[in-house]
N, CA and C atoms as an extended XYZ file, in Angstrom:
546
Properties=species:S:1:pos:R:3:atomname:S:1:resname:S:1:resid:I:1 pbc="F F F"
N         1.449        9.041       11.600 N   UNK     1
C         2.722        8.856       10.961 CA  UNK     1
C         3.810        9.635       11.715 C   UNK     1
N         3.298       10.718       12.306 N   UNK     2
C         4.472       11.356       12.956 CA  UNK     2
C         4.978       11.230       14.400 C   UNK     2
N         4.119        9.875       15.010 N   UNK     3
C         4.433        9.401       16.347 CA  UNK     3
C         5.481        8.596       16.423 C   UNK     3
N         5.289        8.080       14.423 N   UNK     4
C         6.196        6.379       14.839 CA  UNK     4
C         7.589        6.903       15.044 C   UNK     4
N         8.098        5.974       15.987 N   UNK     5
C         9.419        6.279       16.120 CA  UNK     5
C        10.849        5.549       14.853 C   UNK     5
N         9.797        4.869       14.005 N   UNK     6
C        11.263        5.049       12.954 CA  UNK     6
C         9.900        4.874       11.468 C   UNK     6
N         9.880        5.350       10.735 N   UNK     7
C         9.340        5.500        9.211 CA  UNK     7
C         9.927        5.353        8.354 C   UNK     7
N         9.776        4.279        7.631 N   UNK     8
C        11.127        3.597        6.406 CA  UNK     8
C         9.880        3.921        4.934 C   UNK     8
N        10.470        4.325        4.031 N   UNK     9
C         9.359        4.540        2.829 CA  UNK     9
C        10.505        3.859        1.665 C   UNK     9
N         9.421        2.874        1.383 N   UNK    10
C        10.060        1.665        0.710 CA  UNK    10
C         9.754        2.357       -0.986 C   UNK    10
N        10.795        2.372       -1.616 N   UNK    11
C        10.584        2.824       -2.946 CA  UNK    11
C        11.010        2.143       -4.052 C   UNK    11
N        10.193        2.288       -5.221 N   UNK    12
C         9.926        1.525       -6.196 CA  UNK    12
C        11.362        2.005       -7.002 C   UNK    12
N        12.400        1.227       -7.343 N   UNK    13
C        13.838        1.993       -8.124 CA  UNK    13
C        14.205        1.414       -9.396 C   UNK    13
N        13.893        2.015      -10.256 N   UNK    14
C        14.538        1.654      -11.486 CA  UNK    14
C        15.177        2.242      -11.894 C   UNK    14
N        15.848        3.311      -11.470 N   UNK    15
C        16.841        4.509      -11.422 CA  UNK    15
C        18.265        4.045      -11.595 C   UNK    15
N        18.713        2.678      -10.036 N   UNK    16
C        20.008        2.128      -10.468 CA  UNK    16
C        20.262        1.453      -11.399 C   UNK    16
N        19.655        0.326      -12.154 N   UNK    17
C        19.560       -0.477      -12.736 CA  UNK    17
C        19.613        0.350      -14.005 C   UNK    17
N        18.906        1.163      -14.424 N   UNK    18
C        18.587        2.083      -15.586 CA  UNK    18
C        20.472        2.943      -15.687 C   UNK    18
N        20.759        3.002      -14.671 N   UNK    19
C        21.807        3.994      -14.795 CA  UNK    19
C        22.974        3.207      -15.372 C   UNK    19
N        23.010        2.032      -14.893 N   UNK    20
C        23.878        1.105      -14.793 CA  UNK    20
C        24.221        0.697      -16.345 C   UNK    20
N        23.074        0.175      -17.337 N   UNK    21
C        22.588        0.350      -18.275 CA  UNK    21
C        22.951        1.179      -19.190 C   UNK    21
N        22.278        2.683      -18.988 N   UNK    22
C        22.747        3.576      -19.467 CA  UNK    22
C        24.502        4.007      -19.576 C   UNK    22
N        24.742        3.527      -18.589 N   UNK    23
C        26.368        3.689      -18.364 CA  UNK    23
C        27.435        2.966      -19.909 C   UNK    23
N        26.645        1.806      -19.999 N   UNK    24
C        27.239        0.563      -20.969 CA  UNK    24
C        26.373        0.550      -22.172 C   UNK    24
N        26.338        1.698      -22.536 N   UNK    25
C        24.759        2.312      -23.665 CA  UNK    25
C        23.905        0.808      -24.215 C   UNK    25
N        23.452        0.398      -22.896 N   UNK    26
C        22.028       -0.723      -23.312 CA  UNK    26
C        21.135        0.015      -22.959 C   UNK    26
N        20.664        0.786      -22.591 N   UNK    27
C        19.461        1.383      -22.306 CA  UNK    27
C        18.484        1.054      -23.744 C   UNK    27
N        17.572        0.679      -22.866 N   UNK    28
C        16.173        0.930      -24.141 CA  UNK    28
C        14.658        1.430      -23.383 C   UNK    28
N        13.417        1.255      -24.025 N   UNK    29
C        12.484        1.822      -23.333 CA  UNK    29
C        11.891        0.761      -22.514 C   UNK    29
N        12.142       -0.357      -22.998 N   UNK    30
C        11.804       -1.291      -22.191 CA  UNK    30
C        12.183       -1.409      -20.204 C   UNK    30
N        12.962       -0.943      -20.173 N   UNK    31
C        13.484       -0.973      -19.530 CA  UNK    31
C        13.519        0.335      -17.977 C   UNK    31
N        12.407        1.162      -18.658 N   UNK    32
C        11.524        2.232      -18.261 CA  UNK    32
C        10.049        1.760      -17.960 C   UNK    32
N         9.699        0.858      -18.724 N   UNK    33
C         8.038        0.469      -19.295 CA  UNK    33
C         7.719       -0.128      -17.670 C   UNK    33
N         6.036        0.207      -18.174 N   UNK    34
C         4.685       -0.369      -16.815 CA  UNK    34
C         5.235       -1.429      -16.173 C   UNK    34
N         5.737       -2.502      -17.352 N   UNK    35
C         6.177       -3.798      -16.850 CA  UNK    35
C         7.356       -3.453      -15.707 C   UNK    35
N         8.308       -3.389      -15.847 N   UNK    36
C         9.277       -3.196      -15.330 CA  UNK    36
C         8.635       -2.205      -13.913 C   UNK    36
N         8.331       -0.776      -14.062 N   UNK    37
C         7.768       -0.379      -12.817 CA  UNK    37
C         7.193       -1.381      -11.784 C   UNK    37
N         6.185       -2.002      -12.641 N   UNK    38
C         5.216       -2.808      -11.601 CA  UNK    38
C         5.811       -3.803      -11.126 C   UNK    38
N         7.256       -4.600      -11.644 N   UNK    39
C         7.869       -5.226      -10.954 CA  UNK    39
C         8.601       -4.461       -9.864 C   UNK    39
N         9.104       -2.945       -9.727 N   UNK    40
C         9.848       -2.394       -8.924 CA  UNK    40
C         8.606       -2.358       -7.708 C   UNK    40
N         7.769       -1.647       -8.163 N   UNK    41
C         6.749       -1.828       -7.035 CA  UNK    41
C         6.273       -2.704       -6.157 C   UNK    41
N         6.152       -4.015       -6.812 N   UNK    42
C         5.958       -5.275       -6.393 CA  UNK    42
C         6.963       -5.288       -5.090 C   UNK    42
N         8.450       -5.544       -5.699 N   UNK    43
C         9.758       -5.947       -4.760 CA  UNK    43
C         9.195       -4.564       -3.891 C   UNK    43
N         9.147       -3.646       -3.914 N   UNK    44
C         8.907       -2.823       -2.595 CA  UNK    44
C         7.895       -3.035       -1.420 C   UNK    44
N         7.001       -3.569       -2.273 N   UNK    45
C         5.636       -3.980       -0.910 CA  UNK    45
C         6.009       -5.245       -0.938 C   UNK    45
N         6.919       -6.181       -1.164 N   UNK    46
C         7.053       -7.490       -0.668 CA  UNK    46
C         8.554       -6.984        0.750 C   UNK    46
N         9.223       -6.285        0.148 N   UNK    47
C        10.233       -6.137        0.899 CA  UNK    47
C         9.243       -5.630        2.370 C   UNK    47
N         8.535       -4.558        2.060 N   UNK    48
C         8.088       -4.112        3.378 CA  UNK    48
C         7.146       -4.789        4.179 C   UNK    48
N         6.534       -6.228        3.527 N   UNK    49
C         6.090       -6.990        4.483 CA  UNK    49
C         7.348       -7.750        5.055 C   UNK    49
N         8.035       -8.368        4.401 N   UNK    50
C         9.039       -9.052        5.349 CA  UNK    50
C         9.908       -8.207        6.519 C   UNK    50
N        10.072       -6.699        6.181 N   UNK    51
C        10.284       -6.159        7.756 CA  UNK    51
C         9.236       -6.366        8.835 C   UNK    51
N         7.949       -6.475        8.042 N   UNK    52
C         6.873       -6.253        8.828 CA  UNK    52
C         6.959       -7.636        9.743 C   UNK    52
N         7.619       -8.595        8.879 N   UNK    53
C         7.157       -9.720        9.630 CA  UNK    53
C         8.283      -10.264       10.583 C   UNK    53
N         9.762       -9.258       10.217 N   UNK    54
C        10.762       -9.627       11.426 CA  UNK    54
C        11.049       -8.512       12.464 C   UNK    54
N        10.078       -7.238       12.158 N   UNK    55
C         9.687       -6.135       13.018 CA  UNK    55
C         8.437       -6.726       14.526 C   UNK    55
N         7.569       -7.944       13.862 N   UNK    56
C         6.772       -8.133       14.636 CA  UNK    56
C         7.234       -9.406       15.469 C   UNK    56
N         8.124       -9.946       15.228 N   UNK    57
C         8.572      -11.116       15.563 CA  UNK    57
C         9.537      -10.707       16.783 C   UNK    57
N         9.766       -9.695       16.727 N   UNK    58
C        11.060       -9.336       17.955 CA  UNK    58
C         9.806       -8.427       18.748 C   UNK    58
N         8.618       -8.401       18.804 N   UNK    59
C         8.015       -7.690       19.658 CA  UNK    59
C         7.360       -6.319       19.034 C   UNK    59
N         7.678       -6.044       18.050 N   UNK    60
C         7.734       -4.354       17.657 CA  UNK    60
C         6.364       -4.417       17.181 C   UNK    60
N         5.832       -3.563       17.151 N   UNK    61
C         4.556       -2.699       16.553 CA  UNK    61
C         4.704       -2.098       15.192 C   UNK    61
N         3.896       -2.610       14.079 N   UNK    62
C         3.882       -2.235       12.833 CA  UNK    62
C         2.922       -1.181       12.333 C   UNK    62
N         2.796       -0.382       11.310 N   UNK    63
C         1.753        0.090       10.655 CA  UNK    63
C         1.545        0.933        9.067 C   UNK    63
N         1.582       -0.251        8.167 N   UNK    64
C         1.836        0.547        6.585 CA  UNK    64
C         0.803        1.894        6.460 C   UNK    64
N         1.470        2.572        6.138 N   UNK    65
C         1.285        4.428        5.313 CA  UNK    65
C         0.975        4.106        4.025 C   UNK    65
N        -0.067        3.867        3.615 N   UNK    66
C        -0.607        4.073        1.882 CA  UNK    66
C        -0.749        5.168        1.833 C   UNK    66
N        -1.306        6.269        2.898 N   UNK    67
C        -1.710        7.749        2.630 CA  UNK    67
C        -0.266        8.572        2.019 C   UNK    67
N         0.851        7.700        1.712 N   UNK    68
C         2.095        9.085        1.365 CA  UNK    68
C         1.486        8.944       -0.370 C   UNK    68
N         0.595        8.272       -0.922 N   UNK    69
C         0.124        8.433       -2.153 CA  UNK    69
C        -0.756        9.372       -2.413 C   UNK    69
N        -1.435       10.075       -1.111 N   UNK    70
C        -2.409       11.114       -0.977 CA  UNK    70
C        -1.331       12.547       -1.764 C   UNK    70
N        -0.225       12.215       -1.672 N   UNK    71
C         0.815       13.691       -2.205 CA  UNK    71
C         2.061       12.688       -2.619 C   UNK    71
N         2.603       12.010       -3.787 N   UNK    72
C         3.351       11.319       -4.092 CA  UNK    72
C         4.568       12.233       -4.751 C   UNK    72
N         3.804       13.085       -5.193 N   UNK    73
C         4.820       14.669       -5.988 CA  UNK    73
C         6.125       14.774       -4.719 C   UNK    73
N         5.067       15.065       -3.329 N   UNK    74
C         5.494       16.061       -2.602 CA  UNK    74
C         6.394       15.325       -1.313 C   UNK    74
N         6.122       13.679       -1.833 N   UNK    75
C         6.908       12.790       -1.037 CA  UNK    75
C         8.482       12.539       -2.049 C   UNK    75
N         8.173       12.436       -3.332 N   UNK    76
C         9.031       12.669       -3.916 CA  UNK    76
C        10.221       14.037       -3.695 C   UNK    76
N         9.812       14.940       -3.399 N   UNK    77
C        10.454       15.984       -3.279 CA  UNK    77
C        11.160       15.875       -1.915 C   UNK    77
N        10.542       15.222       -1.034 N   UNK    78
C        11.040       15.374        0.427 CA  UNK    78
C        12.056       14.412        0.212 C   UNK    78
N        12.014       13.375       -0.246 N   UNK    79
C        13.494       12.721       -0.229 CA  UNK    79
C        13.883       12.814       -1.403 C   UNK    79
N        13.825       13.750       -2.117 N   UNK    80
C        14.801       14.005       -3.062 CA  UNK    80
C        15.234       12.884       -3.988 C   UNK    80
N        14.257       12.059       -4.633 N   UNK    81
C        14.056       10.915       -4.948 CA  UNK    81
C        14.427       11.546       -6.646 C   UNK    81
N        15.221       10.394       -7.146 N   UNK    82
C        15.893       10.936       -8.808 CA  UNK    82
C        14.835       10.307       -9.580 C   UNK    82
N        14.402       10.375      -10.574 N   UNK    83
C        13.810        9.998      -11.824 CA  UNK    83
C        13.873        8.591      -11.628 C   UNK    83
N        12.918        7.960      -12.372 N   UNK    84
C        12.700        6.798      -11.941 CA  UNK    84
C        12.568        5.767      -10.585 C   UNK    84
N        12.415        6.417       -9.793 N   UNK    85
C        11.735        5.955       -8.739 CA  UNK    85
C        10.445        6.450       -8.395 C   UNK    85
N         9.646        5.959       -7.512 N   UNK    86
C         8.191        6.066       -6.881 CA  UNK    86
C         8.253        5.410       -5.530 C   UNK    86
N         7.854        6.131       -4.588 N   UNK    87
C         7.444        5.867       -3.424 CA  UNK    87
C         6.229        4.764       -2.895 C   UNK    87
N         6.665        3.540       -2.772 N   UNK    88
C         5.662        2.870       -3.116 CA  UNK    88
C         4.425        2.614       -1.471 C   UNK    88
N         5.288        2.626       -0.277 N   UNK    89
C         4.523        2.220        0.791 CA  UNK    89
C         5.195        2.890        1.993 C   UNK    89
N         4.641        3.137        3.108 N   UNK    90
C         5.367        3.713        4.030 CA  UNK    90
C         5.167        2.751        5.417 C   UNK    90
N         5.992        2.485        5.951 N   UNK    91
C         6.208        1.399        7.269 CA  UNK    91
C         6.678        2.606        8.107 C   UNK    91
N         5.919        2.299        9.464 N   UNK    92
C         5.819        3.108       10.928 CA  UNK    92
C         6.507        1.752       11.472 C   UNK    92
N         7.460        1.687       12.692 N   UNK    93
C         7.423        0.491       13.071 CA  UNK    93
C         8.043        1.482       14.784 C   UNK    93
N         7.830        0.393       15.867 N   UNK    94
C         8.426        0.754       17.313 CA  UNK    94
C         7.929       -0.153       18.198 C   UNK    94
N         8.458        0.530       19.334 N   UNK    95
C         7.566       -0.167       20.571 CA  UNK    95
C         6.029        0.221       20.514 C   UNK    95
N         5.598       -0.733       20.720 N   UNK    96
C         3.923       -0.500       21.069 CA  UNK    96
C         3.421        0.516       22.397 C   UNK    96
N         2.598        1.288       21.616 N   UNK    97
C         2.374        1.978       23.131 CA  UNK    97
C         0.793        1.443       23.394 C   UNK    97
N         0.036        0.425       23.212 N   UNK    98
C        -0.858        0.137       23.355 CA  UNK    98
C        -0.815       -1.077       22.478 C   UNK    98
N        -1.822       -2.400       23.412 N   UNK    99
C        -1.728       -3.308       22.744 CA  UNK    99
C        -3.385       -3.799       22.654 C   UNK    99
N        -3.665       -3.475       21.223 N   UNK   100
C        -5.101       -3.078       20.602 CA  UNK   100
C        -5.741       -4.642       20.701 C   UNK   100
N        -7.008       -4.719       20.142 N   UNK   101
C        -7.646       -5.890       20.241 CA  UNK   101
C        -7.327       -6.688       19.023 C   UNK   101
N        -7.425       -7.587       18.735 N   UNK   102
C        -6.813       -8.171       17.280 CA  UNK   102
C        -7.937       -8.159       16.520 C   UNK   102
N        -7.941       -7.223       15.379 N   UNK   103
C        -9.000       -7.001       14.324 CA  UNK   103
C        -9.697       -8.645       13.624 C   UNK   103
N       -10.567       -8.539       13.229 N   UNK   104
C       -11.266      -10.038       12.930 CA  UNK   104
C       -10.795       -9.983       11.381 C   UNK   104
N       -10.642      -10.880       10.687 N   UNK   105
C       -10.573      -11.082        9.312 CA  UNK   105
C       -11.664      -11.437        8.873 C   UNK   105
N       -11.541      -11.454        7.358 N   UNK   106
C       -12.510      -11.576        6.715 CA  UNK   106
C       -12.462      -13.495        6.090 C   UNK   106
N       -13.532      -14.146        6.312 N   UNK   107
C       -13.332      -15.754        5.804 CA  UNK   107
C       -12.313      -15.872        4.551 C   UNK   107
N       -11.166      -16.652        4.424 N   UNK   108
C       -10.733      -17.244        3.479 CA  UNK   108
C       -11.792      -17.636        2.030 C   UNK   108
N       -13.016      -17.754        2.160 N   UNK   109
C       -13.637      -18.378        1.039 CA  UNK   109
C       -14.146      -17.296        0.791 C   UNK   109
N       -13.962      -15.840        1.261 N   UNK   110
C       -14.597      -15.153        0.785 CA  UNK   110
C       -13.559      -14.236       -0.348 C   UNK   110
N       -12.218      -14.899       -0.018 N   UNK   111
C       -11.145      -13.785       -0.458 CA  UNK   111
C       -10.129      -14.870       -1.437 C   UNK   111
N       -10.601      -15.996       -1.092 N   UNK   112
C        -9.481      -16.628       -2.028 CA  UNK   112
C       -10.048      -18.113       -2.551 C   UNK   112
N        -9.644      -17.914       -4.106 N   UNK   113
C       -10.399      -19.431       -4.738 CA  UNK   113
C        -9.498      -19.819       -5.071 C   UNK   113
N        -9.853      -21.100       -5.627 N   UNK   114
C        -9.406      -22.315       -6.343 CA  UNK   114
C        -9.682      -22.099       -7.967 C   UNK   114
N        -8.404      -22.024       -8.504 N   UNK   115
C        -8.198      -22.003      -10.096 CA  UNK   115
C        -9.214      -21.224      -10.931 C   UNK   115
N        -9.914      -19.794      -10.405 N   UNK   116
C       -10.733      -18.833      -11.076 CA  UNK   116
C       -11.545      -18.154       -9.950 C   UNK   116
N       -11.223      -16.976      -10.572 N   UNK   117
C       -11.998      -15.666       -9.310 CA  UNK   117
C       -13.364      -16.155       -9.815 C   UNK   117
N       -14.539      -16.071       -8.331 N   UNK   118
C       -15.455      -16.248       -7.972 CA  UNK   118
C       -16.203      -14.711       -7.863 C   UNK   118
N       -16.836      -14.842       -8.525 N   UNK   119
C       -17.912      -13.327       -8.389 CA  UNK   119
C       -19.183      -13.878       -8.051 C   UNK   119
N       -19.124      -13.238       -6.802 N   UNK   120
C       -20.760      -13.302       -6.136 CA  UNK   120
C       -22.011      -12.423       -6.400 C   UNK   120
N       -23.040      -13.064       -6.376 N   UNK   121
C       -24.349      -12.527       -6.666 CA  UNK   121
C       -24.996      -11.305       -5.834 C   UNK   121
N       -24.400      -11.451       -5.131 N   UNK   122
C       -25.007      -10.383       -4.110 CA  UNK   122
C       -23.716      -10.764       -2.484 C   UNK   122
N       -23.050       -9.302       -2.367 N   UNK   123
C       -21.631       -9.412       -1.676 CA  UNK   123
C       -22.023       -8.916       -0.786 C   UNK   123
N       -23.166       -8.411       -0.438 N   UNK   124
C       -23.539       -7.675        1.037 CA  UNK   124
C       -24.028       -9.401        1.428 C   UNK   124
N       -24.332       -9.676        0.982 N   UNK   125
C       -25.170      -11.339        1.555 CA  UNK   125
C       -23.856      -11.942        1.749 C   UNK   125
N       -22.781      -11.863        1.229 N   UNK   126
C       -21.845      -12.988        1.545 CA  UNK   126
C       -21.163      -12.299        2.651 C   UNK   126
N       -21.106      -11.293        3.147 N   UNK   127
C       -20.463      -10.771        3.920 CA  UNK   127
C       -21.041      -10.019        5.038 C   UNK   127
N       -22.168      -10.350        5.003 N   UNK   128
C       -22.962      -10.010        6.392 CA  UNK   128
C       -22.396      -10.635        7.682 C   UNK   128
N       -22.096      -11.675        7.982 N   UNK   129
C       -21.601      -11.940        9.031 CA  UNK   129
C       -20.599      -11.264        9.574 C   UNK   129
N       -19.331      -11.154        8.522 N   UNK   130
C       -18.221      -10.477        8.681 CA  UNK   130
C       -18.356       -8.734        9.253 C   UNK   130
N       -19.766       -8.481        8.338 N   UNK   131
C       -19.943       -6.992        8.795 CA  UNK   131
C       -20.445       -6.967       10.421 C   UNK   131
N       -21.160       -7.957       10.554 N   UNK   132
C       -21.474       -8.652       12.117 CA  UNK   132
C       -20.298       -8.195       13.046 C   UNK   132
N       -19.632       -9.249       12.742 N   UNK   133
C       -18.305       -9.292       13.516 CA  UNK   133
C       -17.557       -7.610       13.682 C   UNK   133
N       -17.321       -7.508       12.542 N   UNK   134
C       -16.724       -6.064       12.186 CA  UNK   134
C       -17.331       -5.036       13.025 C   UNK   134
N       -18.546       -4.883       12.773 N   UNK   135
C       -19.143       -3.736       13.731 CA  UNK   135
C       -19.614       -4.145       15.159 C   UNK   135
N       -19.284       -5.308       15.624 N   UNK   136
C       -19.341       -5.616       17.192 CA  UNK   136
C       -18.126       -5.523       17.814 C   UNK   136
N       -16.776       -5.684       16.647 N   UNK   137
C       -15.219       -5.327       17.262 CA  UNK   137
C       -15.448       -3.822       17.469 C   UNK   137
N       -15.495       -3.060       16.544 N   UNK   138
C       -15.640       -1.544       16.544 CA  UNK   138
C       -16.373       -0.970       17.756 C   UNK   138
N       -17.615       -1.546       18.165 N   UNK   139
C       -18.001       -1.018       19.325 CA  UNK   139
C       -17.783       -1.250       20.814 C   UNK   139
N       -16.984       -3.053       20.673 N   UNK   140
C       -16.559       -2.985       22.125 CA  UNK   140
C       -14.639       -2.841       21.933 C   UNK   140
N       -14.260       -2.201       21.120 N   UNK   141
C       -12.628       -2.001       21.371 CA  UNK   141
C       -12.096       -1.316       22.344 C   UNK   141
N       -11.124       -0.628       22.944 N   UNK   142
C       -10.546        0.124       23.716 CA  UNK   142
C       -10.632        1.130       23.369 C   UNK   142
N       -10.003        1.552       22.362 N   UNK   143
C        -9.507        2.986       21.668 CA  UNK   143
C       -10.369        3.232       20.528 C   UNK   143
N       -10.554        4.611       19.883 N   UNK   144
C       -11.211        4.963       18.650 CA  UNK   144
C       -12.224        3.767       18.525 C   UNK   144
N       -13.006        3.922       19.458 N   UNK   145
C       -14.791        2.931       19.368 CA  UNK   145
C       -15.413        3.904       18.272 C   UNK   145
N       -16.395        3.463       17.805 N   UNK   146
C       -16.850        3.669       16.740 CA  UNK   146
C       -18.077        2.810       16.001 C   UNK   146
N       -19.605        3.268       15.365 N   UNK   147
C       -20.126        2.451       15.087 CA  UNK   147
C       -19.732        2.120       13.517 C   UNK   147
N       -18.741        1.127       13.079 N   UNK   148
C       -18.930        0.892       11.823 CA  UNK   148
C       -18.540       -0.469       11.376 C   UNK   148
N       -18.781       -0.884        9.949 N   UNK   149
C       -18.649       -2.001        9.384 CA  UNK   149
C       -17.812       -2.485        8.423 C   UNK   149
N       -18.084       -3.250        7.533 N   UNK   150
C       -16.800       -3.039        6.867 CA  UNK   150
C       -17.241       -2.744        5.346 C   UNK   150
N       -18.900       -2.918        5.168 N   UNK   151
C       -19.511       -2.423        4.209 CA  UNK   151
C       -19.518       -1.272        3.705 C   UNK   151
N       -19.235       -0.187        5.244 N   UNK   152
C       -19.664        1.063        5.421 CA  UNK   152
C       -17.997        1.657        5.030 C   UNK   152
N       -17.152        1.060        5.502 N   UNK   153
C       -15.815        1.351        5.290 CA  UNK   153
C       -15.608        1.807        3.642 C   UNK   153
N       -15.557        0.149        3.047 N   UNK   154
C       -15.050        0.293        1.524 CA  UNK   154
C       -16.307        1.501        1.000 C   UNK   154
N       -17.816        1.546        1.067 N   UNK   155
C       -18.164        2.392        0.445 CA  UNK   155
C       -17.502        4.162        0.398 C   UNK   155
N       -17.347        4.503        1.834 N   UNK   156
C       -16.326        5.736        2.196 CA  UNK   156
C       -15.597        5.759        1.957 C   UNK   156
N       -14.306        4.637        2.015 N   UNK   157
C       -12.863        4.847        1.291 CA  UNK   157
C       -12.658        5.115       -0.156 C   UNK   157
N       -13.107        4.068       -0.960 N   UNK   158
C       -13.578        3.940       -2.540 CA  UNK   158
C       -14.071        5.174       -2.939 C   UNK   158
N       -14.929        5.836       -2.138 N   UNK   159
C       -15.512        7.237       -2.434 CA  UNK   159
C       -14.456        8.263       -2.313 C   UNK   159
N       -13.687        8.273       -1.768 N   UNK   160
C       -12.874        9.378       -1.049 CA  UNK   160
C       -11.790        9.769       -2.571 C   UNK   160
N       -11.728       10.828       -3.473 N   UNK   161
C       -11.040       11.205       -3.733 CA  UNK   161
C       -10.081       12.596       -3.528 C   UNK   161
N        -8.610       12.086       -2.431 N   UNK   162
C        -8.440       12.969       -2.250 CA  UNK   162
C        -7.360       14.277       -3.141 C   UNK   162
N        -7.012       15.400       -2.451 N   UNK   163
C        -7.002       16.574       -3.293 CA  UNK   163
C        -5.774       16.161       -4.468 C   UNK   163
N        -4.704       15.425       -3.842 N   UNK   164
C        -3.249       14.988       -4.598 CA  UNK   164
C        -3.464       13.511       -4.880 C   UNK   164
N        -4.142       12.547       -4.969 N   UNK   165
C        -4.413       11.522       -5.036 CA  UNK   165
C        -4.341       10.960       -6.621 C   UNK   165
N        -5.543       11.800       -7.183 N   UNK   166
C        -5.400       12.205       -8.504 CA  UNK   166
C        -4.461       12.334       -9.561 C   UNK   166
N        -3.206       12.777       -8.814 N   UNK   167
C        -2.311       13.404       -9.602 CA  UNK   167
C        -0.992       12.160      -10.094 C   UNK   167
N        -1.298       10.916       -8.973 N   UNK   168
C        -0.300        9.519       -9.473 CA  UNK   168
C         0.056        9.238      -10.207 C   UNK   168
N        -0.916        9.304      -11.523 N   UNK   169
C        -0.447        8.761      -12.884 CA  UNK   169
C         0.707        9.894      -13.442 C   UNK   169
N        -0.021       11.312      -12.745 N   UNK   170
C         1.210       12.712      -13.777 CA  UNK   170
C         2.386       11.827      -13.082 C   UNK   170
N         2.877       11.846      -11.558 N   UNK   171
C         3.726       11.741      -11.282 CA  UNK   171
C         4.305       10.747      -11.710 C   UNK   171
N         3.942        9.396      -11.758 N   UNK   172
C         4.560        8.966      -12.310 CA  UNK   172
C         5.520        8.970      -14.103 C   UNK   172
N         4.225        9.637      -14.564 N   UNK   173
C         4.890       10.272      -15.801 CA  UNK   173
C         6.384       10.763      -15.688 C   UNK   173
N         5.993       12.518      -14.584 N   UNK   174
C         6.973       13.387      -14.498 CA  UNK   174
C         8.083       12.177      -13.819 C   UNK   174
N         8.361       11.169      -13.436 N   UNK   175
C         9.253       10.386      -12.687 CA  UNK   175
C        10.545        9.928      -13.839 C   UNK   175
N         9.611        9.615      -15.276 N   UNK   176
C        10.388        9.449      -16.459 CA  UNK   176
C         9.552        7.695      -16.549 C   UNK   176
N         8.735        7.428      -15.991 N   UNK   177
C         8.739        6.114      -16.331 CA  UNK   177
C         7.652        6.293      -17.738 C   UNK   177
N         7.614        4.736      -18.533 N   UNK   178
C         7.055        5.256      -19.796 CA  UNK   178
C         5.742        4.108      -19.894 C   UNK   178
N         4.505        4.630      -19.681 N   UNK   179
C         3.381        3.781      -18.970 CA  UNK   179
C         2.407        3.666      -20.334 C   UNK   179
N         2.511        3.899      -21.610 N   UNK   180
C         1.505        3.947      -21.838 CA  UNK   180
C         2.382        3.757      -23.974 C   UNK   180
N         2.470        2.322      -24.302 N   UNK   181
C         3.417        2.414      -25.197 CA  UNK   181
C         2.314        1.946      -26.487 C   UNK   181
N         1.954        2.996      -27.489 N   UNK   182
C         1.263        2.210      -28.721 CA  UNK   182
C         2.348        1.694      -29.702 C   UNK   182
């Protein structure tokens, strides 16, 4: 994160809208609520793919930061971010200083259905090939070679709870948003 030469951290704002509101005393809680967040969030990771996709189109080199959620408190604090917002994604973008091998995807039929999610019987079987592929890119790449898969991945990531990670839901609390309405 601290190579890229420009880092845009796309944030979730219900702060203006709320103020705006508040200004013309409509404010209500609604208007704070999960719903509403998760739409701010939404527009933030949609916004930051479409840089992504006119960042890559002129040549540039991309790379989203989920890790600023590893300390969301302490990203909050660094930009001095007001109540009601959340930091939702972080975009690295520049010139490329290396032009990597193109990672393999995972099959369409394994990731997307027709009119009802598909749960498989056994997902190491449906995705053996892919782990195939996956761990034969990993070992003949250029850079950061490595023996791994993609089995081996999600089990380590999924596992990984790290030290501030935990703490998302306070923050969002302490943010003022109101997540949890009986």
């Amino acid at each position: 994160m601290a190579r890229a030469p420009h880092l845009w951290i796309f944030i979730a704002d219900i702060n203006r809208n709320y103020s705006i509101a508040c200004e013309n005393n409509e404010e209500n809680e609604v208007m704070i609520g999960f719903d509403k967040f998760i739409q701010a969030f939404t527009d933030a990771i949609i916004s930051a793919q479409n840089v992504v996709n006119a960042a890559e189109s002129m040549g540039l080199g991309t790379n989203y930061f989920g890790d600023i959620h590893n300390d969301t408190a302490h990203i909050i604090e660094l930009l001095n971010l007001p109540k009601l917002t959340y930091p939702a994604v972080g975009l690295g973008f520049g010139i490329p200083n290396q032009d990597p091998q193109i990672k393999p995807k995972m099959s369409m039929d394994i990731k997307s259905f027709i009119d009802k999610y598909e749960v498989f019987d056994n997902y190491n079987e449906v995705i053996s090939e892919y782990d195939k592929e996956m761990q034969t890119y990993y070992d003949l790449r250029d850079e950061n070679r490595r023996s791994d898969k993609f089995s081996t991945q999600i089990i380590k990531e999924l596992g990984i709870d790290l030290e501030n990670s935990s703490k998302m839901f306070k923050t969002l609390l302490d943010q003022g948003f109101i997540l949890n309405k009986e």
